[in-house]
C-alpha positions as YAML, in Angstrom:
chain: A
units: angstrom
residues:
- id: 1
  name: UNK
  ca: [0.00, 0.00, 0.00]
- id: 2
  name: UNK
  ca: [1.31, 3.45, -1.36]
- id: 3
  name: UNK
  ca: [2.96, 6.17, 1.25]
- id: 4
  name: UNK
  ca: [-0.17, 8.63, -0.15]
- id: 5
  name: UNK
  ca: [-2.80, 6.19, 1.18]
- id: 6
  name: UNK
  ca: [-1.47, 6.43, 4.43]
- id: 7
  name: UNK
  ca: [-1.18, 10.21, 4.36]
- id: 8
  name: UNK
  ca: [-5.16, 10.09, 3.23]
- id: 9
  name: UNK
  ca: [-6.02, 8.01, 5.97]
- id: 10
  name: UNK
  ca: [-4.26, 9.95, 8.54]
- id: 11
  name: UNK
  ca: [-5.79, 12.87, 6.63]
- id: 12
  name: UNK
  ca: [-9.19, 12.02, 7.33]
- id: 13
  name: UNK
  ca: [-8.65, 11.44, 11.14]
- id: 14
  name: UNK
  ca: [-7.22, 14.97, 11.55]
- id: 15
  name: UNK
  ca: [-9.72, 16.17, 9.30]
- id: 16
  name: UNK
  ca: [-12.59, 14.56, 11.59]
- id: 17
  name: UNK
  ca: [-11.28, 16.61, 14.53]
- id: 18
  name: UNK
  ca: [-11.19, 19.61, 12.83]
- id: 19
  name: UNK
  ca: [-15.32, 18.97, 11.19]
- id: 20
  name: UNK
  ca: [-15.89, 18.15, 14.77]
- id: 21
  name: UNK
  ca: [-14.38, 20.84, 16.71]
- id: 22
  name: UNK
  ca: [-15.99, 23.16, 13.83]
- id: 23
  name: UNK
  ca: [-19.52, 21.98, 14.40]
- id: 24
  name: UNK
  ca: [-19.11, 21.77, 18.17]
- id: 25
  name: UNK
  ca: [-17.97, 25.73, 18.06]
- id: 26
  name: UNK
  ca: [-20.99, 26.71, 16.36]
- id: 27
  name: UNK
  ca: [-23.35, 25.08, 18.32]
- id: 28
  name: UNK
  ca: [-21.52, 26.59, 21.77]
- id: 29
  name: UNK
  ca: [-22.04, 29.75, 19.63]
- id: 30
  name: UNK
  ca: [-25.44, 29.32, 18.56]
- id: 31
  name: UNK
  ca: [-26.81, 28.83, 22.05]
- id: 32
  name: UNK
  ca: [-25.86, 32.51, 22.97]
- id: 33
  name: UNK
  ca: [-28.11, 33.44, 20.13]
- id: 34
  name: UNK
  ca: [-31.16, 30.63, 20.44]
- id: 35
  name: UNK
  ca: [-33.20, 32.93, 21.48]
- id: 36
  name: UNK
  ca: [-33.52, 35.20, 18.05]
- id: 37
  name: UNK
  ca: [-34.16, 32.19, 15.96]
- id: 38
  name: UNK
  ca: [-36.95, 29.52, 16.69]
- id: 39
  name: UNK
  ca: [-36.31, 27.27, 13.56]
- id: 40
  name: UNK
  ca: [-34.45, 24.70, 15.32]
- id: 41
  name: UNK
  ca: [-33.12, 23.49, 11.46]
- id: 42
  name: UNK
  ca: [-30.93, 25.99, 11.67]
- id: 43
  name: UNK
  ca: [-28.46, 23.73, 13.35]
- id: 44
  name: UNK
  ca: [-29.20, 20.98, 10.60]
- id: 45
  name: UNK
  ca: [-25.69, 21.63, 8.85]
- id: 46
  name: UNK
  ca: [-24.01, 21.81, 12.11]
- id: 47
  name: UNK
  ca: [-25.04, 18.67, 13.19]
- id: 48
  name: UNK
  ca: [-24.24, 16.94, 9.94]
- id: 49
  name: UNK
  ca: [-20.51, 18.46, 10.20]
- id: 50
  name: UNK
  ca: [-20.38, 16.41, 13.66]
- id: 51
  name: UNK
  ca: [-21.81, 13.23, 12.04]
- id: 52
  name: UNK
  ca: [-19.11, 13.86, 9.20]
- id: 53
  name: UNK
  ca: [-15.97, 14.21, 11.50]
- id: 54
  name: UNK
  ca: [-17.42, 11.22, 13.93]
- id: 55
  name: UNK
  ca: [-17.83, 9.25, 10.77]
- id: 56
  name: UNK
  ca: [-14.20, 10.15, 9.25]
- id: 57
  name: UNK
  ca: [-12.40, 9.25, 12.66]
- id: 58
  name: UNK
  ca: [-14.06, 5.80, 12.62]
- id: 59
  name: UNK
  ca: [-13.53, 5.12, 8.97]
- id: 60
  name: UNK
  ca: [-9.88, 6.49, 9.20]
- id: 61
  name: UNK
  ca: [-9.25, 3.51, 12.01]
- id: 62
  name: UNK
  ca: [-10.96, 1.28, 9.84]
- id: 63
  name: UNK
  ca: [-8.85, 1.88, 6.97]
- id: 64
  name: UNK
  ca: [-5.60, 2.42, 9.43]
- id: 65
  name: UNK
  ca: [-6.58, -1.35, 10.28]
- id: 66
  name: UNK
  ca: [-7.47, -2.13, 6.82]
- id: 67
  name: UNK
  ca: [-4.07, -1.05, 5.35]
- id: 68
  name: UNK
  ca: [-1.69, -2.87, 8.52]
- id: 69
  name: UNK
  ca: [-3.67, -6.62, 7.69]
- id: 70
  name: UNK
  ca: [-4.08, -5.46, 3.76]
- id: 71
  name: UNK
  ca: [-7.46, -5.89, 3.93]
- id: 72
  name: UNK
  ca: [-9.66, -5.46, 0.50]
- id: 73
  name: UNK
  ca: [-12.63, -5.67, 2.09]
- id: 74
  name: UNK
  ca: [-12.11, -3.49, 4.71]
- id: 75
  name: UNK
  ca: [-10.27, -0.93, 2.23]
- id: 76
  name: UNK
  ca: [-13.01, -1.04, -0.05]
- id: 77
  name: UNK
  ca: [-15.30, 0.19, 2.70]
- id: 78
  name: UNK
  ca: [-12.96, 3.00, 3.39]
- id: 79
  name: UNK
  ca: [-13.43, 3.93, -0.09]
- id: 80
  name: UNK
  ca: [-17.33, 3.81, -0.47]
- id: 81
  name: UNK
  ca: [-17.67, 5.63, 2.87]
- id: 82
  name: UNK
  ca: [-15.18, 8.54, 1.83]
- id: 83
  name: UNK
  ca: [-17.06, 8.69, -1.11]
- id: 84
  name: UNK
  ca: [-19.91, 9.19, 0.74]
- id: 85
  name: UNK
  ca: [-18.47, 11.60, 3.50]
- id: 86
  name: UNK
  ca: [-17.49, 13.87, 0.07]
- id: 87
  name: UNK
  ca: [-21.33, 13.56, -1.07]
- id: 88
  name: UNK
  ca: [-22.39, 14.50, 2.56]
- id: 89
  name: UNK
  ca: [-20.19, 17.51, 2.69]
- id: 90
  name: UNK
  ca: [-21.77, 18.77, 0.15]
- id: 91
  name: UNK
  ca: [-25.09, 18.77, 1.09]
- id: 92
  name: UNK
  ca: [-23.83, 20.35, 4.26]
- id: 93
  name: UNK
  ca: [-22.87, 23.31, 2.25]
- id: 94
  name: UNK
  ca: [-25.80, 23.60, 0.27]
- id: 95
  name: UNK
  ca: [-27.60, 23.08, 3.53]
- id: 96
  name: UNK
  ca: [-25.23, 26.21, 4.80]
- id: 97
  name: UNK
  ca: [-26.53, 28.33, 2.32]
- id: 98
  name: UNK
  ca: [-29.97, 27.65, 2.69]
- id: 99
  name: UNK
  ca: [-30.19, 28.21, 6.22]
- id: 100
  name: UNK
  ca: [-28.24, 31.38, 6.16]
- id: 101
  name: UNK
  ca: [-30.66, 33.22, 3.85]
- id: 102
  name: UNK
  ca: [-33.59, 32.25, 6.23]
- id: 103
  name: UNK
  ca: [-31.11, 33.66, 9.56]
- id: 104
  name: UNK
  ca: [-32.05, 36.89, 8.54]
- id: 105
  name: UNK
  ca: [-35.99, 36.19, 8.83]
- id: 106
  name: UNK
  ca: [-35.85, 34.10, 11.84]
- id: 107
  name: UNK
  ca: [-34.15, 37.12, 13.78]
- id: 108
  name: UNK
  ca: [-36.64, 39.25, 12.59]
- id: 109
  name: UNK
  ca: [-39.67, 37.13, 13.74]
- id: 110
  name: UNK
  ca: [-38.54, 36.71, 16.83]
- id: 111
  name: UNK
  ca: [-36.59, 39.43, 18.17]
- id: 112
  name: UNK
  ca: [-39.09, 41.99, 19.17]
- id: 113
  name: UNK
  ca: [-40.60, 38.98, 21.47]
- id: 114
  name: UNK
  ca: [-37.71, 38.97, 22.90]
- id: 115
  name: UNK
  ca: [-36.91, 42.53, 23.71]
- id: 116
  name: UNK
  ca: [-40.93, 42.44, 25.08]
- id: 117
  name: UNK
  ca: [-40.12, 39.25, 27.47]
- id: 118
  name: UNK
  ca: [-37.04, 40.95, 28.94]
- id: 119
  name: UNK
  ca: [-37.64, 41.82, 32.61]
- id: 120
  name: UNK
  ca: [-33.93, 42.85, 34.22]
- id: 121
  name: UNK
  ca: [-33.06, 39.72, 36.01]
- id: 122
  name: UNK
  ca: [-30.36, 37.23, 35.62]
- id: 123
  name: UNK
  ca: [-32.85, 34.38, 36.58]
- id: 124
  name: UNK
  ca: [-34.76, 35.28, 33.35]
- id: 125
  name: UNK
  ca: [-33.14, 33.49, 30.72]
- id: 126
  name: UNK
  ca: [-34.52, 36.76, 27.41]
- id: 127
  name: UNK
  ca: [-33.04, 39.00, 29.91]
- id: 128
  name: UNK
  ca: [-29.72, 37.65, 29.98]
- id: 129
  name: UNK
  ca: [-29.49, 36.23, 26.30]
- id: 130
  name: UNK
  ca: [-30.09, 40.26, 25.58]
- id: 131
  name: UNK
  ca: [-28.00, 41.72, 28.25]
- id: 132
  name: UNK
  ca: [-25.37, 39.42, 26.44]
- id: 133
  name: UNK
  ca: [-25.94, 40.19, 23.17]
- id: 134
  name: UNK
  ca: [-25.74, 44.16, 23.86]
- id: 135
  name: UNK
  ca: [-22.46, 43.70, 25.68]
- id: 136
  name: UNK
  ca: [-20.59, 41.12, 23.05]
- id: 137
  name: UNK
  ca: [-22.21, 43.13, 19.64]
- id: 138
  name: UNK
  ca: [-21.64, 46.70, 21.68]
- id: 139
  name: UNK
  ca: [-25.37, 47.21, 20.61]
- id: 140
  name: UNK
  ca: [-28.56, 48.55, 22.06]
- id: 141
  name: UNK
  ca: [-32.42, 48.01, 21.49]
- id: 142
  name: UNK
  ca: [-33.40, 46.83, 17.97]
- id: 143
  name: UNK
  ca: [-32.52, 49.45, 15.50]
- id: 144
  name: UNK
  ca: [-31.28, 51.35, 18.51]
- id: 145
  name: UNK
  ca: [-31.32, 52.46, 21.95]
- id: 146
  name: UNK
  ca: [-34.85, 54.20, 21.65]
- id: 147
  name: UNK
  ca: [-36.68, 50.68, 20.77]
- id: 148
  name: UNK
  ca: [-36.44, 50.28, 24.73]
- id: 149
  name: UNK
  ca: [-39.29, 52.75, 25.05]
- id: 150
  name: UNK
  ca: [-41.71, 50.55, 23.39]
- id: 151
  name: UNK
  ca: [-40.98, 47.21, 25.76]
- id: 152
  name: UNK
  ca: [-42.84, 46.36, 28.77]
- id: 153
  name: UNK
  ca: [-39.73, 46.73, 31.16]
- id: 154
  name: UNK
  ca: [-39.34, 50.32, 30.01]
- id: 155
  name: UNK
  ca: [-43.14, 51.39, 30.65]
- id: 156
  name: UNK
  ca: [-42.91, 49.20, 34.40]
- id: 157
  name: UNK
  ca: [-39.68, 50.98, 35.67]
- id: 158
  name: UNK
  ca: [-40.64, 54.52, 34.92]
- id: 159
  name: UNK
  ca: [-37.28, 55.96, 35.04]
- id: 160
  name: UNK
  ca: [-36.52, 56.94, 31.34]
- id: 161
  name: UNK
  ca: [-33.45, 54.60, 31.20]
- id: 162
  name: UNK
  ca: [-32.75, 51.53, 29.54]
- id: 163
  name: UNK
  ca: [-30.52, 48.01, 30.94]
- id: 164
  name: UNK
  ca: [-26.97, 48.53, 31.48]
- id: 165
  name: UNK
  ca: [-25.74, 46.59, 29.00]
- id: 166
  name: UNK
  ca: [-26.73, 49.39, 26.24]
- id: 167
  name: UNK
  ca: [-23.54, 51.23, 28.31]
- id: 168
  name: UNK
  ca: [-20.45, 51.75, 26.74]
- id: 169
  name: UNK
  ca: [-17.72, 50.17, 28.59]
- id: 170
  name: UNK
  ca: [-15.58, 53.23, 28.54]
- id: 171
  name: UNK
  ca: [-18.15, 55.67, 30.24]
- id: 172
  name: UNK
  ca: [-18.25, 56.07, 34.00]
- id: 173
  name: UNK
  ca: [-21.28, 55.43, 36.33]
- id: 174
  name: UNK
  ca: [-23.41, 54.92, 33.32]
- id: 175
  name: UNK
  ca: [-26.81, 54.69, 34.14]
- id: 176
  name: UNK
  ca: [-28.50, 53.83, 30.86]
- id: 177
  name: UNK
  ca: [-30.50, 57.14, 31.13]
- id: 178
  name: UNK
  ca: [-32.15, 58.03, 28.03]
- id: 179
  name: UNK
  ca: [-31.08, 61.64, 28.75]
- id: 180
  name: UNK
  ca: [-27.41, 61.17, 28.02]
- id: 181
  name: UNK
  ca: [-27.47, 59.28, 24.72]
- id: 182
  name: UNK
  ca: [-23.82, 59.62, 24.25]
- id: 183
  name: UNK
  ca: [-23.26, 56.99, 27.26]
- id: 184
  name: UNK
  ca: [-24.95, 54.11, 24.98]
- id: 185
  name: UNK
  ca: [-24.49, 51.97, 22.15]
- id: 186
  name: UNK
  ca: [-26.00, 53.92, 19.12]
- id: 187
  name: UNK
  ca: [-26.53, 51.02, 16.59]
- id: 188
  name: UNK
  ca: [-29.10, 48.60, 17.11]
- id: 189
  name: UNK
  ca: [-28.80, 44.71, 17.85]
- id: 190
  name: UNK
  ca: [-31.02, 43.50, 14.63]
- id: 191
  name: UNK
  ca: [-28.39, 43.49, 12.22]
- id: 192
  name: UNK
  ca: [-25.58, 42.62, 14.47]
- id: 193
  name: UNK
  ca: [-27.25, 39.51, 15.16]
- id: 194
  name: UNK
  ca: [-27.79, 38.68, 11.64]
- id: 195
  name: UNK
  ca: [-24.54, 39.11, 10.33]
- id: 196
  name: UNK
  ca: [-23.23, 37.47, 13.74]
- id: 197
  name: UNK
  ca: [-25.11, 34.16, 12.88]
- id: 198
  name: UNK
  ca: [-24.08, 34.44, 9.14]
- id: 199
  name: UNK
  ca: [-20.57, 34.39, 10.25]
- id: 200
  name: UNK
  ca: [-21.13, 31.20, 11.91]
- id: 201
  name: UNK
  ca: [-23.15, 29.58, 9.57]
- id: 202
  name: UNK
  ca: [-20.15, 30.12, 7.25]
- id: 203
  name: UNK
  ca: [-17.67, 28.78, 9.39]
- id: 204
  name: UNK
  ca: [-19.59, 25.22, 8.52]
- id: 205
  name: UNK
  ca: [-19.85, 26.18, 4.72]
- id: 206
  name: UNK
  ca: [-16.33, 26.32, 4.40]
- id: 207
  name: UNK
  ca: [-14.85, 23.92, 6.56]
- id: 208
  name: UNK
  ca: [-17.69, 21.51, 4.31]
- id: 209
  name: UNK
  ca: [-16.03, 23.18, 0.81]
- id: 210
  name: UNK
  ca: [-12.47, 22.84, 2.04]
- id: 211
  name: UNK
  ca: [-12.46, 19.55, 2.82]
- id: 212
  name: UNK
  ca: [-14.90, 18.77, 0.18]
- id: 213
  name: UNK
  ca: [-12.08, 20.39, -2.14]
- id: 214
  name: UNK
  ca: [-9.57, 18.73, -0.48]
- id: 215
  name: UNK
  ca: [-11.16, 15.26, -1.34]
- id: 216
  name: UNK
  ca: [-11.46, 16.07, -4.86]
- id: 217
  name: UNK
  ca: [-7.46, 17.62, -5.07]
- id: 218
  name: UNK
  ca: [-5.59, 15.29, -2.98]
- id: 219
  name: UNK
  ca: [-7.73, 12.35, -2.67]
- id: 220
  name: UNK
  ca: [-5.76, 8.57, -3.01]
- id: 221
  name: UNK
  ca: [-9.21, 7.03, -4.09]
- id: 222
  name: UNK
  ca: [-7.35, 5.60, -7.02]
- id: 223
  name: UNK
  ca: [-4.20, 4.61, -5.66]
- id: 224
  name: UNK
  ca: [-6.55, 2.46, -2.99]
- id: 225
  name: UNK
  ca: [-8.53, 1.48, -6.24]
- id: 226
  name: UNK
  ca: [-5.77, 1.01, -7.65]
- id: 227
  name: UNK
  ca: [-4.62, -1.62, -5.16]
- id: 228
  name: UNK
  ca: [-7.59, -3.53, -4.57]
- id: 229
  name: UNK
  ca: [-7.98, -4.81, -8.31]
- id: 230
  name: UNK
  ca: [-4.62, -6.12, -7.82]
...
């Protein structure tokens, strides 16, 4: 068995931890951000990019084993399921695509619901999926800051401010007081959420093209072919 059929076995191994550490980062990601998106799909291509690296680490050992006892049959699977891990990846960044057109309605639908459920406290989980969002995106309210004055939380509290995560981290004894607008974030959350989850989404796409790419390049599916009509 060639030197390059080793290199594409040990290929696919590192290449499952990399799929796998990919689609585990955007699901860490994407559970900051669950609640702007109720589409649960969303997370189809992420998923798939786990199954793909779990599935490359176990056919790598199989063909690891395959090529130490010279196995045909077991090298033959190697090559039918890389074949299929290649198909897979790309449906993963079709998938991609797909999903990241609809990001941009799903955050629509569902964001002012949020902003209406927030209610100030760290028990609530809206309330601190927002607070989190306005701190990590350096945003405030939807479009901006003055969206606050249409929630619930705003009319309840009565005290023409909005949460302290709207503050600007290099202002002192900010109070989120609608009377000093220069103390707040000025853009809104809305599109910083969108392109945030777009981001991510295309972390998948192209970790699913490169290797995809990768396949197709530097593949040894004919030097195993190759071999096993020998």
């Amino acid at each position: 068995v060639s030197c390059g059929i080793h290199r594409g076995l040990y290929g696919a191994i590192a290449a499952a931890g990399i799929l796998c550490y990919v689609g585990a980062y955007v699901f860490i990601t994407y559970d900051d951000y669950d609640h702007f998106f109720e589409d649960v799909y969303t997370l189809i291509p992420a998923v798939v990019i786990i199954a793909v690296g779990a599935l490359l680490f176990i056919i790598g050992l199989i063909g690891c084993c395959a090529t130490i006892r010279e196995s045909r049959c077991g090298l033959a699977t190697f090559v039918i399921i890389l074949m299929l891990v290649f198909v897979t990846e790309v449906v993963v960044v079709v998938l991609g695509y797909i999903y990241r057109a609809k990001v941009e309605d799903e955050v629509n639908h569902s964001i002012q619901k949020v902003y209406d459920e927030y209610n100030g406290t760290n028990t609530d989980a809206p309330s601190r999926a927002i607070d989190y969002v306005q701190r990590q995106l350096h945003c405030c309210g939807i479009t901006n800051y003055s969206d606050w004055k249409n929630t619930r939380w705003f009319n309840e509290s009565r005290n023409n401010s909005v949460p302290l995560s709207c503050c600007k981290p290099n202002v002192n004894n900010c109070t989120g007081s609608l009377s000093r607008p220069g103390d707040l974030y000025p853009e809104g959350c809305e599109a910083l959420v969108v392109k945030k989850l777009k981001e991510i989404m295309m972390y998948v796409i192209w970790a699913a093209l490169t290797f995809a790419a990768i396949q197709v390049c530097y593949s040894d599916f004919f030097h195993l072919t190759d071999y096993l009509r020998i």
